[in-house]
SERO-4910 file (N, C-alpha, C, O; in steps of 0.05 Angstrom, whole numbers):
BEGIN
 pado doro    nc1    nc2    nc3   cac1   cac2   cac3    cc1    cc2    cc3    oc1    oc2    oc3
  Unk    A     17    -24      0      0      0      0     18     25      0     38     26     14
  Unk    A      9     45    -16     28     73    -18     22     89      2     -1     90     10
  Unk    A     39    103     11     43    129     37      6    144     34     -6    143     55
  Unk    A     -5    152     17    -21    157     14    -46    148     12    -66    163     16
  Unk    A    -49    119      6    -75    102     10    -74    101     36    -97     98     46
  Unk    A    -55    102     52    -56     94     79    -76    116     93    -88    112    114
  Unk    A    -77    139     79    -96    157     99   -120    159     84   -130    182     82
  Unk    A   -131    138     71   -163    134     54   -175    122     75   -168    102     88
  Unk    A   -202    143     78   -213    122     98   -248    128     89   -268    129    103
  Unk    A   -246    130     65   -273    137     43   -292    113     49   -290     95     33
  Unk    A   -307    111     65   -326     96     71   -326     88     92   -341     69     98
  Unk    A   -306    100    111   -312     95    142   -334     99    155   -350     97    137
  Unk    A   -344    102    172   -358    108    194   -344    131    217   -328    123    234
  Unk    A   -348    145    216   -340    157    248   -364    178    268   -380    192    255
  Unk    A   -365    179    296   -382    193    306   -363    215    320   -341    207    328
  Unk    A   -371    242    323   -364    264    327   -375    265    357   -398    255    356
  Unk    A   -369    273    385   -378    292    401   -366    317    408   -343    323    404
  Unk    A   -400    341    427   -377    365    413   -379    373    385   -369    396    380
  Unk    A   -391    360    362   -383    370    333   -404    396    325   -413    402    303
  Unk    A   -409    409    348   -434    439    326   -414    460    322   -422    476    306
  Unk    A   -393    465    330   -375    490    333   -344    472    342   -342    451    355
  Unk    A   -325    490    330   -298    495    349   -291    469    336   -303    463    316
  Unk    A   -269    450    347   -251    435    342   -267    409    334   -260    394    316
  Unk    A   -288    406    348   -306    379    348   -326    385    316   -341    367    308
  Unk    A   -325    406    304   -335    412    277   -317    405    253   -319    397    230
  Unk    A   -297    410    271   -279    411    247   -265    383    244   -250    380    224
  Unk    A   -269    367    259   -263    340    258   -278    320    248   -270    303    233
  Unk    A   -306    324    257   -327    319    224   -323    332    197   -328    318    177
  Unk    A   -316    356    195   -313    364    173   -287    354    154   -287    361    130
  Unk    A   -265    337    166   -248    329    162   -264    304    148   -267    299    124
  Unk    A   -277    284    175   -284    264    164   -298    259    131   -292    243    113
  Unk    A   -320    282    134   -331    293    117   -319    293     88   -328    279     70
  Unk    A   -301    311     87   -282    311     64   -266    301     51   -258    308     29
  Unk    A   -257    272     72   -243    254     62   -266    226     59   -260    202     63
  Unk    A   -286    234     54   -303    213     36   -309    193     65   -308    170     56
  Unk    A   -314    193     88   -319    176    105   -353    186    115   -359    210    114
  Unk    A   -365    173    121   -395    176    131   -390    185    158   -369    179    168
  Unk    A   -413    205    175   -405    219    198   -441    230    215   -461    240    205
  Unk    A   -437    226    232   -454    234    257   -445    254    280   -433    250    301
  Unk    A   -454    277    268   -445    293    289   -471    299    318   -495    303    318
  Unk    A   -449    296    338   -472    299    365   -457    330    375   -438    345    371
  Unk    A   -478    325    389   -475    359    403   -496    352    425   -516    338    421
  Unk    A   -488    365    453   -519    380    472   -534    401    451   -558    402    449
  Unk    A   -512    420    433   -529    439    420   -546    423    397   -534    423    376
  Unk    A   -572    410    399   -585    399    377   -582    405    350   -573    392    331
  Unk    A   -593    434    351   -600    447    330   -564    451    320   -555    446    298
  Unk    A   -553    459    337   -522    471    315   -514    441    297   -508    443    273
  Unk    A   -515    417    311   -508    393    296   -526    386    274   -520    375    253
  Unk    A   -545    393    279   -572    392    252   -559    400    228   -555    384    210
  Unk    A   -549    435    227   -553    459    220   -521    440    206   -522    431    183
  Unk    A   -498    438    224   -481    432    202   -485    412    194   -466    412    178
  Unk    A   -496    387    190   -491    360    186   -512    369    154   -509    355    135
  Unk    A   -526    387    153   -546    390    135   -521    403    107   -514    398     84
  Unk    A   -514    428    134   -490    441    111   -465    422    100   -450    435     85
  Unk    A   -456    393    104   -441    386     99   -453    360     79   -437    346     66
  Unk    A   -478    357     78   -495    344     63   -498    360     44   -491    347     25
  Unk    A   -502    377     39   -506    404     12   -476    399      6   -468    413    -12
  Unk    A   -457    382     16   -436    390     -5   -426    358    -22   -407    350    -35
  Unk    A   -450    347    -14   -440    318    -20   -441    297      1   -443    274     -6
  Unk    A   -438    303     24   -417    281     47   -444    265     65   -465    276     71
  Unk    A   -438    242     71   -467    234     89   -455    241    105   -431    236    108
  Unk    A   -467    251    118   -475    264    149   -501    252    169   -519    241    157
  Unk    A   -503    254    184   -520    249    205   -519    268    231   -497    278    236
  Unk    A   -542    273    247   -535    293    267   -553    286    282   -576    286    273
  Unk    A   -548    276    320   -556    267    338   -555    292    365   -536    307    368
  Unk    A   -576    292    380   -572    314    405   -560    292    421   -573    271    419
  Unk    A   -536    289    437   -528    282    457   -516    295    479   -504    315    472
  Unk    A   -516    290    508   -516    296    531   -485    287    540   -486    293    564
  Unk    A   -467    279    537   -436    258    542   -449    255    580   -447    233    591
  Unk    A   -457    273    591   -465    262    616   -486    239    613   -483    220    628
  Unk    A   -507    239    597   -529    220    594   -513    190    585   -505    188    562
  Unk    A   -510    175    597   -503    149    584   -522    134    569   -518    125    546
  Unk    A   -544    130    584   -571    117    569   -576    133    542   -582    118    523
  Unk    A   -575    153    538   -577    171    519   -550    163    502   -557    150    482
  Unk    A   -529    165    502   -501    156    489   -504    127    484   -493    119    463
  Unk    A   -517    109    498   -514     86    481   -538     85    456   -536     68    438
  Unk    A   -556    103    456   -579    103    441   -576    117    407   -589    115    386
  Unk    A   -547    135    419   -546    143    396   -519    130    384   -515    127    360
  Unk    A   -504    123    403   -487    110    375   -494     72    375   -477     55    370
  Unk    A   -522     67    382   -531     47    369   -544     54    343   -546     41    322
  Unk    A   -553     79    349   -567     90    317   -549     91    293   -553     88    269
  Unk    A   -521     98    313   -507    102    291   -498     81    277   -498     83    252
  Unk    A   -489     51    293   -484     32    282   -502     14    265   -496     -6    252
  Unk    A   -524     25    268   -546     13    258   -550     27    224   -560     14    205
  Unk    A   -542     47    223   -541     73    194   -513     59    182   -510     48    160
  Unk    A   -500     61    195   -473     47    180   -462     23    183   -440     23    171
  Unk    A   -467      4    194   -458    -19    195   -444    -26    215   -441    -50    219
  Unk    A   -430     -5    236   -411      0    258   -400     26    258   -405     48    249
  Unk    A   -382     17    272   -357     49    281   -341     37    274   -339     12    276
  Unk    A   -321     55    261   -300     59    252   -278     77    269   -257     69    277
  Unk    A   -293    108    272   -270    123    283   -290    135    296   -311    141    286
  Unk    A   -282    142    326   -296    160    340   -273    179    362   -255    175    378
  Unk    A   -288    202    347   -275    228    362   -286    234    400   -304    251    405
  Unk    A   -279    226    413   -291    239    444   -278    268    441   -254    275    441
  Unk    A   -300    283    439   -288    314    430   -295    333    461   -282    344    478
  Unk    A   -323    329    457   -336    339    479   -328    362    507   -313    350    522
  Unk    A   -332    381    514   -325    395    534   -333    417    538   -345    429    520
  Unk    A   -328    427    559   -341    451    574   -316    477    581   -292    473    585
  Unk    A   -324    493    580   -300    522    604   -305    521    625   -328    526    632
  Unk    A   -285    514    642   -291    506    665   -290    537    690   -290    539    714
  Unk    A   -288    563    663   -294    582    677   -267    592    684   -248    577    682
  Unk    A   -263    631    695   -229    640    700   -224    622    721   -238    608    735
  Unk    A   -203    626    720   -173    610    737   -165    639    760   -175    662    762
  Unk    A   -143    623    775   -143    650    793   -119    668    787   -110    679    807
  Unk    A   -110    671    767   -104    697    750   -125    705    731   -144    689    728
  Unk    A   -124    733    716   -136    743    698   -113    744    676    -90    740    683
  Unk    A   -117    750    650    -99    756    627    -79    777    641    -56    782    633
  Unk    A    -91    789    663    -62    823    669    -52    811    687    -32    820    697
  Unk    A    -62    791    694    -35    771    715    -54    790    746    -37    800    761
  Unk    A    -67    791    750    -91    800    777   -107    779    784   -122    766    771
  Unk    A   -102    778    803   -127    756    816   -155    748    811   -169    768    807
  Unk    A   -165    732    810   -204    737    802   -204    731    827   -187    717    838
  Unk    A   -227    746    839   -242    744    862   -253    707    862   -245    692    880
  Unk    A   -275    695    837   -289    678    837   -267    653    832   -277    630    836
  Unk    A   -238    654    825   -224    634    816   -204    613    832   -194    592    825
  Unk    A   -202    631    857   -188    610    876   -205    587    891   -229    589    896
  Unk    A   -194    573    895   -201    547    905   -217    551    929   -236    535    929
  Unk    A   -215    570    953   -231    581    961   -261    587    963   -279    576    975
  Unk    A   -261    614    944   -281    620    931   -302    610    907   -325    617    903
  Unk    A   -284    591    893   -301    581    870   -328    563    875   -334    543    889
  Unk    A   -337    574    861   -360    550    858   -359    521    855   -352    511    833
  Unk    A   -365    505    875   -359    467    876   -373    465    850   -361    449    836
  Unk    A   -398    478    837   -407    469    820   -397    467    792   -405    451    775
  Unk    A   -377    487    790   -360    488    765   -336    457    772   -331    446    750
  Unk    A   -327    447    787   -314    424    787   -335    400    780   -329    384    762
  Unk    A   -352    399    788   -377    373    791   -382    382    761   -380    362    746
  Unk    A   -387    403    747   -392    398    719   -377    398    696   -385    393    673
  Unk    A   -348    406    704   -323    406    687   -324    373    686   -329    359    666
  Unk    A   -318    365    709   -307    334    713   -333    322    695   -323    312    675
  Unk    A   -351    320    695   -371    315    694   -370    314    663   -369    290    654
  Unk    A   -370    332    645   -370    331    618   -341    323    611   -337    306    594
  Unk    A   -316    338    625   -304    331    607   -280    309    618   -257    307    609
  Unk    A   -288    296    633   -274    273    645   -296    244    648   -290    221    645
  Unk    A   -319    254    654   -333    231    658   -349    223    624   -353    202    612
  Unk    A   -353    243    621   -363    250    593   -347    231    569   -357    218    550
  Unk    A   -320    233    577   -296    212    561   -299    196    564   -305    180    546
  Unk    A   -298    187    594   -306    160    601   -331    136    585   -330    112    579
  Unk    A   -355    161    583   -387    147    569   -366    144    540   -361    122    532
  Unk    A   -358    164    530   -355    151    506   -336    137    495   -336    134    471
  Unk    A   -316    125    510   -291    109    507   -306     87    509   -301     71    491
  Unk    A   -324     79    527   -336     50    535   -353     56    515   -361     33    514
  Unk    A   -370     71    492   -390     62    478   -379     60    447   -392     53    427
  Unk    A   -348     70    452   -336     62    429   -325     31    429   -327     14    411
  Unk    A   -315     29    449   -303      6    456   -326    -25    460   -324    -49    460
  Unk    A   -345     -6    463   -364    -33    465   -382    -41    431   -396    -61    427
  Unk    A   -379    -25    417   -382    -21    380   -347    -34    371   -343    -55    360
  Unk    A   -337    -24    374   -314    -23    358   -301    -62    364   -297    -78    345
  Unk    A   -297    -70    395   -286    -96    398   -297   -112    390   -282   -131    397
  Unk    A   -321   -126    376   -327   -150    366   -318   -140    324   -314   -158    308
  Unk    A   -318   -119    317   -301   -115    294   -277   -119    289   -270   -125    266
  Unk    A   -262   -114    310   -232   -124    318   -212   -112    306   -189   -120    300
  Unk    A   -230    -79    301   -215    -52    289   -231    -26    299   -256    -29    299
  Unk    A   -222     -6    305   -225     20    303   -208     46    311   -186     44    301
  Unk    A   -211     62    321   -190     83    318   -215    105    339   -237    114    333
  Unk    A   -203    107    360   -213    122    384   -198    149    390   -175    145    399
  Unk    A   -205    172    388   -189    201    388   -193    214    405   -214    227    400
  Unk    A   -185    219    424   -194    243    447   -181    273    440   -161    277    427
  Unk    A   -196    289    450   -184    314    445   -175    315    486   -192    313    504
  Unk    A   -148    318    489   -148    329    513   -136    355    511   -149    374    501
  Unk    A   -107    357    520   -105    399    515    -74    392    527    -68    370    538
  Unk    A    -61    408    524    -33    413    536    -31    420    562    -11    419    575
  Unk    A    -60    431    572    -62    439    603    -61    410    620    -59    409    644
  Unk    A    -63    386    600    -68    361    615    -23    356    623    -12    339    638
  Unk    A    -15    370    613     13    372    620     25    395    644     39    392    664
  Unk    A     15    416    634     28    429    654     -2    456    658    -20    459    642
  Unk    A      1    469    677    -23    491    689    -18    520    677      2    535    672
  Unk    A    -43    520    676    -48    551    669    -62    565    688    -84    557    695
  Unk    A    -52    587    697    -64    597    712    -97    618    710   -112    625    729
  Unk    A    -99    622    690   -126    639    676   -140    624    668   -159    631    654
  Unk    A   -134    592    673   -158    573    662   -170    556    686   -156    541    699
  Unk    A   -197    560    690   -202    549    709   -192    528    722   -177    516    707
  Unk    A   -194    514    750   -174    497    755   -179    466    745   -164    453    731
  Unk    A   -203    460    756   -219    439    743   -213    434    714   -224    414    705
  Unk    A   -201    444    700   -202    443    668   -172    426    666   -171    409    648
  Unk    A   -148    429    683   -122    409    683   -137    382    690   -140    363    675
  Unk    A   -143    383    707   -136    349    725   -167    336    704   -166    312    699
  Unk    A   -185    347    696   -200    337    684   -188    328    652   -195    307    642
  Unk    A   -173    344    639   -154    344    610   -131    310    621   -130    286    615
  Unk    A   -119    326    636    -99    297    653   -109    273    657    -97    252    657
  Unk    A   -134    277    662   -149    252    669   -154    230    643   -147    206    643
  Unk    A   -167    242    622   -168    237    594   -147    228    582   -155    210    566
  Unk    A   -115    231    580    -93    231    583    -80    201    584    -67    188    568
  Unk    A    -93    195    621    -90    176    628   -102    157    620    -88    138    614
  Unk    A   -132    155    615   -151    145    612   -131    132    587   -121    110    590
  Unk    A   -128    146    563   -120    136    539    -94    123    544    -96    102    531
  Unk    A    -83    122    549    -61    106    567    -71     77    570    -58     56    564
  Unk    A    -88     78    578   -101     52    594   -116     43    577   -110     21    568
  Unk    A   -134     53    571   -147     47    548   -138     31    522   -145      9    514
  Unk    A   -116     52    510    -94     32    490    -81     13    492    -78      0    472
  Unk    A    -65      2    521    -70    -25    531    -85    -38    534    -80    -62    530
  Unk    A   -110    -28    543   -135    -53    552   -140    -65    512   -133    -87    505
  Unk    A   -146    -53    501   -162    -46    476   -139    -59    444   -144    -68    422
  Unk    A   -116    -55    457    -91    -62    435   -102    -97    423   -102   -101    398
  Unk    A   -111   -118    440   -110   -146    439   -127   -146    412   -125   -160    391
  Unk    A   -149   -120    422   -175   -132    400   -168   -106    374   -186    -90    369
  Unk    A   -148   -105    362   -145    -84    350   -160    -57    341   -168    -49    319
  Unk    A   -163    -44    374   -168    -19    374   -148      1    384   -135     -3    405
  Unk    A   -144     21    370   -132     42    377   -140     62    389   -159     76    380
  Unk    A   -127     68    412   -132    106    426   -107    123    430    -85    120    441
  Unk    A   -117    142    416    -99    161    420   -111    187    429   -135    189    432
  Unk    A    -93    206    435   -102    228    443    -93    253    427    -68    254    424
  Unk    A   -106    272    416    -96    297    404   -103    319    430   -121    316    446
  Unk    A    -81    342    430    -74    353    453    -70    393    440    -52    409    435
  Unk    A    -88    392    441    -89    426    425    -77    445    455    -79    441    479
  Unk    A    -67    465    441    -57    489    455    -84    517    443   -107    514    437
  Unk    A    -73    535    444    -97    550    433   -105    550    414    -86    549    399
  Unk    A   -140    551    396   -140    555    382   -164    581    377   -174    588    399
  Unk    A   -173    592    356   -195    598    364   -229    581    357   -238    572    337
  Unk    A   -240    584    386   -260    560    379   -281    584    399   -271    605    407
  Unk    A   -306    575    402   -329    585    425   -320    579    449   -327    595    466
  Unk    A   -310    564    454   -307    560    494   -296    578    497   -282    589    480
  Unk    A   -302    589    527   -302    612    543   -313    632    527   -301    653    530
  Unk    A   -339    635    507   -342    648    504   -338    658    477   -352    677    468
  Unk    A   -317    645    463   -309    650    443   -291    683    448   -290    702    433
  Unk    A   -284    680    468   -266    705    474   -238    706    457   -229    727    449
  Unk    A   -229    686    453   -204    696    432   -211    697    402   -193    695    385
  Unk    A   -233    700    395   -241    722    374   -229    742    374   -218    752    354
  Unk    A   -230    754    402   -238    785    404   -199    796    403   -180    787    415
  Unk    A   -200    819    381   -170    821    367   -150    828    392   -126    824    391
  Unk    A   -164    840    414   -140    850    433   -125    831    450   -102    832    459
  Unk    A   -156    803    452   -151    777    468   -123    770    454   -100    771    463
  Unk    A   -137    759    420   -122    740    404    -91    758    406    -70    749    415
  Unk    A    -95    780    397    -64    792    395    -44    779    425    -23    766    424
  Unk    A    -57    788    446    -38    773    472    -31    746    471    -10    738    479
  Unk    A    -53    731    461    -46    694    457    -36    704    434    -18    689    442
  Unk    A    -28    715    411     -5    711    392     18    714    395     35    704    380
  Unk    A     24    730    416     53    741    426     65    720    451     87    721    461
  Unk    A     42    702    459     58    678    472     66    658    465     78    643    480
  Unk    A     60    650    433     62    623    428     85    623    408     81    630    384
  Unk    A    108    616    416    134    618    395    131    617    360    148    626    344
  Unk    A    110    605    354    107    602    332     86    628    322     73    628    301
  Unk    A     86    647    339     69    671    334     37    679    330     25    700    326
  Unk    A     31    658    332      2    664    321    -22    632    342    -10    612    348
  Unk    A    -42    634    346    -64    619    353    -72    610    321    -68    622    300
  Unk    A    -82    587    324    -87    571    311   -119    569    301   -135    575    319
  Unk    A   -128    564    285   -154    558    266   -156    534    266   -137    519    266
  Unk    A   -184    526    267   -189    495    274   -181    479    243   -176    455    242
  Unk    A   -182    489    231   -175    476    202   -150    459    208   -145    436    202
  Unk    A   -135    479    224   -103    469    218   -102    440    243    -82    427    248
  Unk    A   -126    436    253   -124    412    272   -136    383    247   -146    364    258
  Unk    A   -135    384    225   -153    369    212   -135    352    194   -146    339    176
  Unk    A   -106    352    198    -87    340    181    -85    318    199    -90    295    191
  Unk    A    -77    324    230    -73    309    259    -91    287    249    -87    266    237
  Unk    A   -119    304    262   -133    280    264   -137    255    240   -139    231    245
  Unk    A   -137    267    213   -135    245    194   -122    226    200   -129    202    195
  Unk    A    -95    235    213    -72    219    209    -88    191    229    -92    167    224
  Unk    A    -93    207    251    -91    182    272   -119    169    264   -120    144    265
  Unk    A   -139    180    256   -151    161    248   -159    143    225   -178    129    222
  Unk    A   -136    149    208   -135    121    179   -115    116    189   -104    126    209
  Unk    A   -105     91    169    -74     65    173    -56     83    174    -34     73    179
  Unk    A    -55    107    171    -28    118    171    -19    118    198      4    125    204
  Unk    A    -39    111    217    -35    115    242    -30     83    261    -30     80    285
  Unk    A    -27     61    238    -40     34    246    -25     24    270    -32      9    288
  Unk    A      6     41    264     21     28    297     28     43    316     50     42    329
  Unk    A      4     63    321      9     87    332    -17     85    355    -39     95    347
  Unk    A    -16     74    381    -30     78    401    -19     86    431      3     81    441
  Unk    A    -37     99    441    -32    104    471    -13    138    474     -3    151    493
  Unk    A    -16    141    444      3    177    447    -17    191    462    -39    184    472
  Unk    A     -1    217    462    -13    232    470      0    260    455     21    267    464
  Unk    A    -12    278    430      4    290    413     -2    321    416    -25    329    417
  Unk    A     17    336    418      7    356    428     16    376    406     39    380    399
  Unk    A    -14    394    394     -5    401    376    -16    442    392    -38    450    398
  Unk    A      9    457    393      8    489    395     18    504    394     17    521    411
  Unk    A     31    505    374     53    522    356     65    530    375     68    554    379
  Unk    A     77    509    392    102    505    410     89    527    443    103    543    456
  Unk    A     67    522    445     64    541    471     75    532    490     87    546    506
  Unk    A     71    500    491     72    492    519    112    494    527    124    501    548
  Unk    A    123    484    496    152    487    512    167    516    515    186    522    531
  Unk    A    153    534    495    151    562    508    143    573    536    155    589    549
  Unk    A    129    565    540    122    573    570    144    553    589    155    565    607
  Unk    A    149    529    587    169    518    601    203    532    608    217    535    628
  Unk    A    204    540    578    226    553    575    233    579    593    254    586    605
  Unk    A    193    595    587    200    615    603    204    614    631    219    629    642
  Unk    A    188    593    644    195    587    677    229    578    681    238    577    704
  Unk    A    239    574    665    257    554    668    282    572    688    303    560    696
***
C-alpha cells in the first residue's frame, strides 16, 4: 500500500462529540471531506442539525444526533443509531467539553475574586469533571463496546496541553480533568490493543473555537495569545484536521496510547519561560 492510501478512509464510519462548533466541527468536517460517513452529536441539537445539513449540501453523508456525554442511556442510544445507519464504528472522536470558567489569574496577571479554590463555585468542578472527564469515560466504553467484536477502530480524544502542565487563567478543574483523559487513553490503548483498537489522544494548545465564550475572537484577546506562542500566532481549527486524519486512517496503524500535542510550541515556550 502507498504512503497515501494509507490515509483513505472513504467509507468509514465515524461519530463526532462536541461537533456543532470549534474543534469537534472541524473533525467531522475532516471526516466529511475525506469521503468517510459521519454523525455529528452535540448538547447543542440544532447547531449539529444545522451543520450535518451544511455538509450534506456539499456531497458528504452526514447524520446529526442531540447528545448529553453526561447521559449514558442517551449515548448508548445514539451511537446504536449510529451503528445501525452504517454498519458500525469505525472512528470516534470523544471531542466533547465545557470552560470550566477564569482560573485565579486574569490575562493582566490579577487575581479573580471567583477563581481561587476558596471561593469558586464546587459546582464548576462537579460539571467540568462531569462533561469533560466523565463525559470521556461514556464515550470510550461506547466506542469500545461497538468497535471490539469488529476487531478494528481508531478512538481520538481531544485532551489539551493543560493536561501537561497549568495555566493559571484557566479554570482549575479544566487540568486534572484534561490529565485525566490523558491517562484514561493510556489505559485504554492497553486494555483495547489485543482486540485491534486504537486510542490516541490529540492535545491542542490555543485555538480559536467558542469556549469561554469565544473570547479569543476578540483582536486585543487574540493579539496577547499571539505574542505567547513561539510560533506567533493561535491557531484555526482547520489546521487541527491534518492530525486528526492521520490518527484516524492506517497511517496511524502502529500508533497507540500517544498523547500528541499540537500548539505552535506554547507549551515548551512557556516551560522555557519558567525555566
Amino acid at each position: 500500500m502507498g504512503v497515501l492510501d494509507q490515509f483513505d478512509i472513504r467509507g468509514r464510519s465515524g461519530l463526532v462529540t462536541g461537533a456543532a462548533s470549534g474543534i469537534g466541527l472541524a473533525y467531522a468536517e475532516m471526516l466529511a471531506e475525506a469521503g468517510a460517513r459521519v454523525t455529528l452529536t452535540d448538547i447543542d441539537g440544532e447547531g449539529a442539525q444545522r451543520e450535518a445539513e451544511r455538509l450534506r449540501a456539499s456531497g458528504a453523508d452526514a447524520r446529526a444526533a442531540v447528545l448529553d456525554v453526561a447521559d449514558r442511556a442517551g449515548m448508548t442510544a445514539v451511537f446504536d443509531a449510529h451503528a445501525k445507519a452504517y454498519g458500525g464504528l469505525d472512528i470516534c472522536f470523544a471531542n466533547a467539553g465545557i470552560d470550566p470558567g477564569a482560573g485565579f489569574w486574569n490575562p493582566e496577571g490579577r487575581r479573580n475574586d471567583d477563581g481561587q479554590i476558596d471561593t469558586m463555585d464546587p459546582a464548576r468542578w462537579d460539571r467540568t469533571i462531569s462533561i469533560n472527564l466523565t463525559g470521556a469515560f461514556n464515550t470510550f466504553r461506547e466506542a469500545a463496546r461497538l468497535m471490539k467484536p469488529q476487531g478494528r477502530g481508531s478512538i481520538i480524544a481531544t485532551s489539551s496541553n493543560a493536561a501537561v502542565f497549568n495555566e493559571p487563567i484557566v479554570g482549575m478543574p479544566y487540568m486534572p480533568a484534561k490529565a485525566g483523559v490523558a491517562h484514561m487513553v493510556r489505559h485504554l490503548a492497553l486494555e483495547l490493543a489485543e482486540y485491534g483498537v486504537r486510542v490516541n489522544a490529540i492535545a491542542p494548545g490555543p485555538f480559536v473555537t467558542n469556549i469561554g465564550g469565544g473570547w479569543l475572537k476578540d483582536p486585543v484577546v487574540r493579539a496577547a495569545w499571539d505574542s505567547s506562542v513561539p510560533l506567533g500566532r493561535i491557531a484555526e481549527t482547520d489546521q487541527i484536521k491534518p492530525l486528526a486524519l492521520y490518527l484516524a486512517s492506517d497511517a496511524s496503524s502502529y500508533m497507540t496510547g500517544a498523547h500528541v500535542v499540537i500548539d505552535g510550541g506554547a507549551m515548551i515556550g512557556s516551560l522555557g519561560a519558567r525555566a
